[in-house]
N, C-alpha and C positions, 0 to 999 in steps of 0.2 A: 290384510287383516292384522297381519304381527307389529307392520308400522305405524296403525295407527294407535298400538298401545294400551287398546282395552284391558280391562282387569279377568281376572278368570270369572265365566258365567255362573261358575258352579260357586266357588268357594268365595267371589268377591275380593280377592287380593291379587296385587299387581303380579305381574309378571316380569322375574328380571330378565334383559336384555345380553348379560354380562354370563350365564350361565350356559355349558354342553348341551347343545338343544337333542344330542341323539340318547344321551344318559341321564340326564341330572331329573329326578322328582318333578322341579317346580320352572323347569325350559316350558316353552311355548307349543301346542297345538291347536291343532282345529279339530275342535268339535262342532258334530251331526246336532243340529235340536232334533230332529228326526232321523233316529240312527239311520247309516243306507242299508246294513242287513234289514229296518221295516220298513223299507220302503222309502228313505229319505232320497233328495235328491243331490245327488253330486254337484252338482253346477249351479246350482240357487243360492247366491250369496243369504237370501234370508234365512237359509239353514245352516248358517256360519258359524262359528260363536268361537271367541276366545277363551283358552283351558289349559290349567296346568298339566302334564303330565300326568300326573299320581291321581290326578280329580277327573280327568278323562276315560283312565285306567277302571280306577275304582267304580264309576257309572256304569262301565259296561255298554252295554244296548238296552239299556233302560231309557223311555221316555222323559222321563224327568228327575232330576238330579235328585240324589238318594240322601235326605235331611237326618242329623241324629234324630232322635225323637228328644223334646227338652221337657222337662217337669216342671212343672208349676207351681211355685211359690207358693199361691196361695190355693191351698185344701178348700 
């Protein structure tokens, strides 16, 4: 998954290569689309996804990535 250089699922930016993958923020993991604490499955590449660090972190075991809420221009 890391080679083929997807961008992170969650936040949509790339992923450097060049960066502490054990410390740095925005190093490479694999995230659950279906966390395994609910049940996700370990081995199913379709629940793969590439993910920064800090955007892996900050999701939790939540289902689906955690969006600011954005306000709307127009009233």
């Amino acid at each position: 998954m890391k080679a083929a250089g997807h961008p992170c699922w969650i936040c949509g930016h790339n992923i450097p290569d060049n960066v502490d993958g054990r410390t740095h923020p925005l190093a490479f993991t694999l995230d659950h689309l279906v966390p395994l604490s609910r049940g996700g499955d370990l081995t199913d590449p379709a629940n793969a996804r590439s993910a920064h660090r800090r955007c892996n972190s900050a999701r939790g075991n939540r289902t689906a990535p955690q969006r600011p809420a954005r306000a709307s221009r127009r009233w």
